[in-house]
C-alpha positions as YAML, in Angstrom:
chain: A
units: angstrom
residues:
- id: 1
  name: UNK
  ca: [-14.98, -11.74, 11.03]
- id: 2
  name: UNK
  ca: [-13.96, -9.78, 7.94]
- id: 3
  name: UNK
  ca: [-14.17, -11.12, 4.16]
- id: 4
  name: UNK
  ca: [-11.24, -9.54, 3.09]
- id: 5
  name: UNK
  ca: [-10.58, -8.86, -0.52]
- id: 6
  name: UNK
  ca: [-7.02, -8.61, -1.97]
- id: 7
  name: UNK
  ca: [-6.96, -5.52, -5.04]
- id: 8
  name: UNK
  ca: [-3.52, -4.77, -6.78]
- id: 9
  name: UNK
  ca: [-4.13, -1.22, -8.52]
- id: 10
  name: UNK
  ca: [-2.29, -1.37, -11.82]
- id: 11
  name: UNK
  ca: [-1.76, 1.72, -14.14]
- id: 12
  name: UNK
  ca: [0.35, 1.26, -17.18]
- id: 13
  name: UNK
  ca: [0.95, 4.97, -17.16]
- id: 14
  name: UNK
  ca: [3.77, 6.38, -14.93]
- id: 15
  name: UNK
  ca: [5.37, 9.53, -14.81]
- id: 16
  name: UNK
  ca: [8.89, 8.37, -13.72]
- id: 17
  name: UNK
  ca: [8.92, 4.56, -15.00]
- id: 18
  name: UNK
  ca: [6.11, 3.88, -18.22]
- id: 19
  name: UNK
  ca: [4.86, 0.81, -17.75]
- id: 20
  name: UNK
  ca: [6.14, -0.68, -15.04]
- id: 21
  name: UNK
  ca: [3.45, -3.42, -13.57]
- id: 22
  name: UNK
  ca: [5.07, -5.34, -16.83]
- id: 23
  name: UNK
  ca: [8.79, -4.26, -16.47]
- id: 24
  name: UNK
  ca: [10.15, -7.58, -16.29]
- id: 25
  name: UNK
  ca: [12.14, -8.93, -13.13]
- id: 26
  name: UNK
  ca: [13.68, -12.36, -13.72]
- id: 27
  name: UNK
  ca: [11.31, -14.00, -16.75]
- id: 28
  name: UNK
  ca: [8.18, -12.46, -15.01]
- id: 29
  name: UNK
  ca: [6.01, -9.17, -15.20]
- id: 30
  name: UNK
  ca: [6.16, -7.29, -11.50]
- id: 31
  name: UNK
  ca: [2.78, -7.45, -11.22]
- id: 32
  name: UNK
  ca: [3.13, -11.49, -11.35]
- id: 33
  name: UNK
  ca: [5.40, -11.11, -8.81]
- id: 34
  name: UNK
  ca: [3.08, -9.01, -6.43]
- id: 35
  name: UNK
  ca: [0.35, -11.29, -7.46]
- id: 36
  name: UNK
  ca: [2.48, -14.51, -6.43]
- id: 37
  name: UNK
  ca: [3.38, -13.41, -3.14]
- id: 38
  name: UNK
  ca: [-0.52, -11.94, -1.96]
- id: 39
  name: UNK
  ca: [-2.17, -15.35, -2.99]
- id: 40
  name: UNK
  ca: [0.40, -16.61, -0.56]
- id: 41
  name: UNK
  ca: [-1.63, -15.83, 2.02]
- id: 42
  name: UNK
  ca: [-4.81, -14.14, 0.61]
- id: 43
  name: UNK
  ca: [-7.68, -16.83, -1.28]
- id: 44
  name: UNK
  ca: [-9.30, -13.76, -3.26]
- id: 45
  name: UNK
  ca: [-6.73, -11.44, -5.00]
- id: 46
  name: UNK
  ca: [-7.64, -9.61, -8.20]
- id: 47
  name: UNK
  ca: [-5.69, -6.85, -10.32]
- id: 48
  name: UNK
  ca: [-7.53, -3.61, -11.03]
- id: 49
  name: UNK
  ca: [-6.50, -1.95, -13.64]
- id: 50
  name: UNK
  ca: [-7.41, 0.43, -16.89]
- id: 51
  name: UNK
  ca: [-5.54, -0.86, -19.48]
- id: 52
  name: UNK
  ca: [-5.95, -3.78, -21.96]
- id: 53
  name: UNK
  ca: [-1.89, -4.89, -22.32]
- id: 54
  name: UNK
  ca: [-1.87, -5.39, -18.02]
- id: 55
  name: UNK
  ca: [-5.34, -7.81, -18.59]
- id: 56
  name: UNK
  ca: [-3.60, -9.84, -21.65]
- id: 57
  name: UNK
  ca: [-0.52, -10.45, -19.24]
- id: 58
  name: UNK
  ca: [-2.54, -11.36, -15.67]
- id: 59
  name: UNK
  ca: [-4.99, -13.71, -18.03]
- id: 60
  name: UNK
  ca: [-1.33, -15.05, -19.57]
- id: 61
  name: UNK
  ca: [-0.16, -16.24, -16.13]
- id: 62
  name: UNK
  ca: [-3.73, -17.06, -14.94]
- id: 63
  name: UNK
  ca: [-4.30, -14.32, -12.27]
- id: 64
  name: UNK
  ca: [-7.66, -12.90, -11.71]
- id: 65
  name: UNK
  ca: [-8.30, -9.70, -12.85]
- id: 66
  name: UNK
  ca: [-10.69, -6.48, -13.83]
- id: 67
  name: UNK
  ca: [-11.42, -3.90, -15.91]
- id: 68
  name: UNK
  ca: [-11.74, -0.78, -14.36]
- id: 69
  name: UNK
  ca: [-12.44, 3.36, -15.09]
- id: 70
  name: UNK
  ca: [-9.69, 5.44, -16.55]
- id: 71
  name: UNK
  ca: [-11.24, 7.97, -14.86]
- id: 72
  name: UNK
  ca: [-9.51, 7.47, -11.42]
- id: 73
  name: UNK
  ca: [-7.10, 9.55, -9.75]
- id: 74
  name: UNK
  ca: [-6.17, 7.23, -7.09]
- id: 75
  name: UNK
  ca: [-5.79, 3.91, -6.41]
- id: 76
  name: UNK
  ca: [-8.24, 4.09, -3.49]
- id: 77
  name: UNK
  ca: [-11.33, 4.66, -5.75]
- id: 78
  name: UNK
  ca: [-10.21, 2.34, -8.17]
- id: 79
  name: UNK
  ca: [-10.02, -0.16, -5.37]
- id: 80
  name: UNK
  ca: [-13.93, 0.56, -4.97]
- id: 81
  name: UNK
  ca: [-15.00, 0.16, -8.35]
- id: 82
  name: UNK
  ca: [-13.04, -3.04, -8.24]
- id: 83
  name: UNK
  ca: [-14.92, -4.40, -5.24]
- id: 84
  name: UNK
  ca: [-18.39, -3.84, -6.79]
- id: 85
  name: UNK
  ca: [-17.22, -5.61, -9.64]
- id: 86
  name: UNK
  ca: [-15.87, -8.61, -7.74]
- id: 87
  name: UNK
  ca: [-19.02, -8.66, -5.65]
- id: 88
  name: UNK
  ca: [-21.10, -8.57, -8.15]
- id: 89
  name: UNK
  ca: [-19.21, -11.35, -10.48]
- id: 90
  name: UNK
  ca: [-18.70, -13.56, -7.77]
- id: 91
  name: UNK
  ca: [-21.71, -13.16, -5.52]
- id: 92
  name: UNK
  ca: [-19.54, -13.84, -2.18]
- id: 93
  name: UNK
  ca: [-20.16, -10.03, -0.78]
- id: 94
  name: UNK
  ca: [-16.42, -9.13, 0.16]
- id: 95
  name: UNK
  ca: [-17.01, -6.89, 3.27]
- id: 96
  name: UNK
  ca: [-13.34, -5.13, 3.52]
- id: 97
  name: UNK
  ca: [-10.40, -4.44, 0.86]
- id: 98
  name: UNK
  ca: [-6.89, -4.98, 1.16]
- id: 99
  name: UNK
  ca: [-5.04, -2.21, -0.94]
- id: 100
  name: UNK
  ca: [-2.06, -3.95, -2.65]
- id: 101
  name: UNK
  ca: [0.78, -2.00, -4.04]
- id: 102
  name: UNK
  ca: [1.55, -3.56, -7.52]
- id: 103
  name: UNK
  ca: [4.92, -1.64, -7.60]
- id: 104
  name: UNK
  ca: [5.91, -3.53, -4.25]
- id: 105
  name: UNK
  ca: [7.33, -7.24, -5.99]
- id: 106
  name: UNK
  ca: [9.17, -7.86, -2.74]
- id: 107
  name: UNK
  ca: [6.59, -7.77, -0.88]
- id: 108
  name: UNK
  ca: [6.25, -10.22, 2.01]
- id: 109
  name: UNK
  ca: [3.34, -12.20, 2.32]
- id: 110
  name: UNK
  ca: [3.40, -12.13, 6.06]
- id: 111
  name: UNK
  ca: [2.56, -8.09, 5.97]
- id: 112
  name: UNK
  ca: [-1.37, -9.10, 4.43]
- id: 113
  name: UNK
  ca: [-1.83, -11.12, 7.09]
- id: 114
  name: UNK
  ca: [0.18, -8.71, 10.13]
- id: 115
  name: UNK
  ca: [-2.24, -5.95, 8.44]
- id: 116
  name: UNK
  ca: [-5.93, -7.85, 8.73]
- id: 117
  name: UNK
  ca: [-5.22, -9.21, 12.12]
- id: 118
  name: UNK
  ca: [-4.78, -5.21, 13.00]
- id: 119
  name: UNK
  ca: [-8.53, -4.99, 12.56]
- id: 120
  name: UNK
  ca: [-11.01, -5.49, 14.95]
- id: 121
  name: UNK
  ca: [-14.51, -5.06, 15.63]
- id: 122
  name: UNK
  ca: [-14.29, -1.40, 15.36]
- id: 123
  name: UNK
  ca: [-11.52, -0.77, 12.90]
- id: 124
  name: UNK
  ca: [-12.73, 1.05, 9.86]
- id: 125
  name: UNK
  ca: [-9.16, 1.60, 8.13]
- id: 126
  name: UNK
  ca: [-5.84, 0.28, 9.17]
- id: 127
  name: UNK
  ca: [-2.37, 0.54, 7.72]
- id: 128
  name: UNK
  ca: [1.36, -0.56, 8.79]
- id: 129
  name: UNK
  ca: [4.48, 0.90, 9.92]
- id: 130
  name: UNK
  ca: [8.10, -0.18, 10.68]
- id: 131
  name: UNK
  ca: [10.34, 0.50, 13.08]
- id: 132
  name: UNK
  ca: [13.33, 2.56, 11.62]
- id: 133
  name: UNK
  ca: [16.39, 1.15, 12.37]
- id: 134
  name: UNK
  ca: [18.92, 2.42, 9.95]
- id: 135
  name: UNK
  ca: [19.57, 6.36, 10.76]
- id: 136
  name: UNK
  ca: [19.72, 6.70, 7.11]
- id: 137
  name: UNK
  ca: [16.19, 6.48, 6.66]
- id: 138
  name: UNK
  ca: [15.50, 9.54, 8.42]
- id: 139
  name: UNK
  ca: [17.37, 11.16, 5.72]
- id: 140
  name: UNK
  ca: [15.90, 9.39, 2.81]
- id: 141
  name: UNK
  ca: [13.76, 11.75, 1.59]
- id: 142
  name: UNK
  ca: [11.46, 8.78, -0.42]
- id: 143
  name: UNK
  ca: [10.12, 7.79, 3.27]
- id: 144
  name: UNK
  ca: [6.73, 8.84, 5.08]
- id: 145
  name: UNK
  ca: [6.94, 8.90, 8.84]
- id: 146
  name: UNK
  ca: [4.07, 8.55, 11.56]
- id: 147
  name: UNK
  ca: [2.99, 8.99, 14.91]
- id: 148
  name: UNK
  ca: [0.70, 7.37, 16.47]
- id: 149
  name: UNK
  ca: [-1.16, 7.14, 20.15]
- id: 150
  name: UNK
  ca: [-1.81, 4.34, 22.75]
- id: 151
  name: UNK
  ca: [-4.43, 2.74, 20.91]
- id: 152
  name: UNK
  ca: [-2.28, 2.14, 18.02]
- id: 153
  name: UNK
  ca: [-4.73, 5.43, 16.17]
- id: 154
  name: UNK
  ca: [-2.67, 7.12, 13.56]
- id: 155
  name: UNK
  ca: [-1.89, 10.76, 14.77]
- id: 156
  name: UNK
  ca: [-0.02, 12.10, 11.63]
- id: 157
  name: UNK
  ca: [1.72, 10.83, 8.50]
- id: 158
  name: UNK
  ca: [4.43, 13.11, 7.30]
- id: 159
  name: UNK
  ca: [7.21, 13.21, 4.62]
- id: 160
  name: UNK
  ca: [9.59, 15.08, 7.64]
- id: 161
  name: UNK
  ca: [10.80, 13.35, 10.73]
- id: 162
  name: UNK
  ca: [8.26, 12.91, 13.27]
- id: 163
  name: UNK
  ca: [8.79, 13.62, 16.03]
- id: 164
  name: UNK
  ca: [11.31, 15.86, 16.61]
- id: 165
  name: UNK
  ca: [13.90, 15.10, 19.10]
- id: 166
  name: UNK
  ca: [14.11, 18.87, 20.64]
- id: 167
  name: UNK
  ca: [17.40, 20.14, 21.38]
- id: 168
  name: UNK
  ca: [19.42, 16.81, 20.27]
- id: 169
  name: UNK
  ca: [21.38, 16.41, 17.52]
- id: 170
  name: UNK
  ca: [20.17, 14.37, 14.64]
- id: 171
  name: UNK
  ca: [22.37, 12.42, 14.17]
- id: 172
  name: UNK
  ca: [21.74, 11.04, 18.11]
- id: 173
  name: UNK
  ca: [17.72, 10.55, 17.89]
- id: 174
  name: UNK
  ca: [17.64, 7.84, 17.13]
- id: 175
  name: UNK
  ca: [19.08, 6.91, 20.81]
- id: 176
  name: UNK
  ca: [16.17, 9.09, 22.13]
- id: 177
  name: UNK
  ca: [13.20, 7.01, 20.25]
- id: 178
  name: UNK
  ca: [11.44, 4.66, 18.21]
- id: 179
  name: UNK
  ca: [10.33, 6.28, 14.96]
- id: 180
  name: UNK
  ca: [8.42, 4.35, 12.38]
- id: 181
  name: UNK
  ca: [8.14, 4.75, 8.92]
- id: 182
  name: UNK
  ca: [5.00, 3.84, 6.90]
- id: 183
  name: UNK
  ca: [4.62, 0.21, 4.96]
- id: 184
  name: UNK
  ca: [2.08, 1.79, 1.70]
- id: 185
  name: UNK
  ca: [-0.22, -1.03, 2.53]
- id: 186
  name: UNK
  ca: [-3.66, -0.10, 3.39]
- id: 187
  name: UNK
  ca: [-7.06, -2.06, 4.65]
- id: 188
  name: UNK
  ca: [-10.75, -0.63, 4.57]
- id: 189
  name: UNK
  ca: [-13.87, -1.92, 5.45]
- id: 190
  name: UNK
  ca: [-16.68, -1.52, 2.45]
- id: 191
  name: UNK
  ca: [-18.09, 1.33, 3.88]
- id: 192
  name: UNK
  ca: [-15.49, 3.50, 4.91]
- id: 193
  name: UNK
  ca: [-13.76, 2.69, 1.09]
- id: 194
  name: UNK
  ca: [-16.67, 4.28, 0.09]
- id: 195
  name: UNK
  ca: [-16.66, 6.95, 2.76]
- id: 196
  name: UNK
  ca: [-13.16, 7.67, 2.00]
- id: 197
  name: UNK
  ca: [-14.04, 8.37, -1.96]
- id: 198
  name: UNK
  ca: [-16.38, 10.73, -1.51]
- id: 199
  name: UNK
  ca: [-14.43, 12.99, 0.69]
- id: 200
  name: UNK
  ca: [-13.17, 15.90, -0.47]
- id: 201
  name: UNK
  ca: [-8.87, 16.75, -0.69]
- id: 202
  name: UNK
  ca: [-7.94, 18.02, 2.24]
- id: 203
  name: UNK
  ca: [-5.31, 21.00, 2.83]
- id: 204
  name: UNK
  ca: [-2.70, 18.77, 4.97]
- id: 205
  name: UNK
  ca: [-3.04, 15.76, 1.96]
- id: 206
  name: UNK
  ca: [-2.33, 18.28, -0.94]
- id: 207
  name: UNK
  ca: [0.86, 20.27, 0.93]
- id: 208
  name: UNK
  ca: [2.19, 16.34, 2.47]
- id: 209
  name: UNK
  ca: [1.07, 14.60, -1.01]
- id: 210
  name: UNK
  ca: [-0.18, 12.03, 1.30]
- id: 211
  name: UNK
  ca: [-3.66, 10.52, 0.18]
- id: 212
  name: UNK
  ca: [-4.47, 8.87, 3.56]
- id: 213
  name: UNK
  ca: [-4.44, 12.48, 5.23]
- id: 214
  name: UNK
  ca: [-7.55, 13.22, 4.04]
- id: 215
  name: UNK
  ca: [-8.91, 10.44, 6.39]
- id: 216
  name: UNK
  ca: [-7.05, 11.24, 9.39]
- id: 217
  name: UNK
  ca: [-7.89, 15.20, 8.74]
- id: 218
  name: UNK
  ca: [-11.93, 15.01, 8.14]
- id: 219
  name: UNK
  ca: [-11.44, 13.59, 11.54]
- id: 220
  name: UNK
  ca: [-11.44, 9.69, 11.32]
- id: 221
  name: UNK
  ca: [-9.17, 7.04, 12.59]
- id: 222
  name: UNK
  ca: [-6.66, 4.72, 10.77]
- id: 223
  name: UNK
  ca: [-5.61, 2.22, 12.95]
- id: 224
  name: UNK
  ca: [-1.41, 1.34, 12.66]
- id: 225
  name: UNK
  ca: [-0.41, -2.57, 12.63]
- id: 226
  name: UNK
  ca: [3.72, -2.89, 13.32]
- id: 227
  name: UNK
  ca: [5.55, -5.30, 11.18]
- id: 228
  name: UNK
  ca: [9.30, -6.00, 10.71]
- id: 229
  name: UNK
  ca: [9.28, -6.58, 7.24]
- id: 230
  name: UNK
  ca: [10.67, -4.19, 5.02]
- id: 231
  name: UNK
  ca: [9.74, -3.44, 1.47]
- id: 232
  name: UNK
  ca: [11.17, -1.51, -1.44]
- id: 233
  name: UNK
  ca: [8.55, 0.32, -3.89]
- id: 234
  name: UNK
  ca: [9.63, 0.56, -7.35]
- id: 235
  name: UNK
  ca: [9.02, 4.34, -8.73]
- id: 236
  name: UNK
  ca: [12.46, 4.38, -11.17]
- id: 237
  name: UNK
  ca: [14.96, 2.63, -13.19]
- id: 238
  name: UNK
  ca: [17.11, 2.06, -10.15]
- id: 239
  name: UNK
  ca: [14.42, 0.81, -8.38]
- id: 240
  name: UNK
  ca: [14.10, -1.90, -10.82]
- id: 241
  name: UNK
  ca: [17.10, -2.66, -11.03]
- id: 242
  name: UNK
  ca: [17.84, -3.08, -7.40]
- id: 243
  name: UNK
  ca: [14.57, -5.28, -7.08]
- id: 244
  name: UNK
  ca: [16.00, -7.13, -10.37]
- id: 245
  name: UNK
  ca: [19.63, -8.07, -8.26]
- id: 246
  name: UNK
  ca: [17.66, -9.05, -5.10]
- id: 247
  name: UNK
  ca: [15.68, -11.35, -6.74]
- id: 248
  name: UNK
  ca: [18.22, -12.83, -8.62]
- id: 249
  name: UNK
  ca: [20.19, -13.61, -5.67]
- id: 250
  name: UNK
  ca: [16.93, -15.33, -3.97]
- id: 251
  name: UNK
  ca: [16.12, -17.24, -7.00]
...
């Protein structure tokens, strides 16, 4: 059995929305509201992040948190330095991660738990997907799609449709088969965290801009849990604001 621990990578920095783990959505941070909803299910949950004004407003609402490198270029190895720390602090020797995004406030706490039962005895890294079932997400150019084999083994991630539907319309594929976007949640045992950080970029993760490529390419497995729940990232102002009517309507 797995000791999971729950990290929400926080940077304050942002290239389309500056400081958005404290943009506020209905009298609370987002981060609080990522933070709320992964305690729901997970015991151990603790913010990573670089910058002093995101620990003053998780120690404000009482959330657990640490101060990590500004040195990292990803979340993933963030997640790392985070887990030493926690170990270390707390002495209970966490033995897998669960990568929480802190842009994802509508997050349901269900997917944590649909994405550590995907492990087993064997499972090094796992992720979800979701069944597309709007045919405007295959045209929504913010998605990631994957494939995936009979052992529920990732066998691409990519920012086109996959697969393609040869000789068909578009616009009819979808009556052809199930494709499945990617849910940015992702869970790693200790080592392969570690594993994963020392590998170098690969050439299919820099032309897809998709981190977890590096993984799949050097040749190892991520293992795909299927969930029904949606989520919506926040990345800009109409993100936000979207997120901000939602809640508002299921406060």
């Amino acid at each position: 059995m797995r000791k999971f621990l729950g990290i929400i990578p926080a940077r304050y920095g942002s290239s389309r929305l500056e400081g958005k783990p404290l943009a506020d959505i209905c009298g609370k941070p987002m981060i609080q509201h990522v933070y709320e909803r992964a305690t729901a299910t997970m015991s151990d949950v603790y913010i990573a992040t670089d910058d002093v004004r995101i620990v003053e407003a998780v120690e404000s609402f009482g959330g657990n948190v640490v101060m990590t490198s500004v040195d990292h270029s990803n979340g993933t190895s963030r997640c790392l330095e985070a887990l030493e720390i926690v170990n270390q602090q707390t002495g209970k020797d966490f033995d897998a991660v669960v990568n929480i995004q802190g842009d994802e406030p509508l997050l349901e706490p269900v997917q944590l738990t649909e994405l550590m039962e995907s492990f087993d005895d064997t499972t090094e890294f796992a992720t979800l997907v979701l069944p597309v079932v709007h045919a405007e997400d295959l045209i929504n150019n913010s998605e990631v799609f994957v494939t995936f084999d009979h052992n529920k083994d990732a066998l691409y991630f990519s920012r086109a449709v996959i697969p393609t539907v040869r000789g068909v319309d578009p616009k009819e594929w979808m009556q052809h088969t199930t494709f499945y976007k990617h849910i940015g949640l992702y869970a790693y045992t200790k080592e392969a965290l570690a594993k994963f950080s020392s590998l170098e970029p690969t050439n299919l993760e820099k032309l897809e801009s998709l981190e977890q490529l590096r993984w799949v390419e050097h040749g190892y497995k991520i293992k795909v849990g299927i969930t029904e729940h949606d989520s919506i990232p926040v990345d800009t102002k109409e993100d936000l604001e979207r997120v901000r009517q939602i809640m508002q309507k299921l406060a």
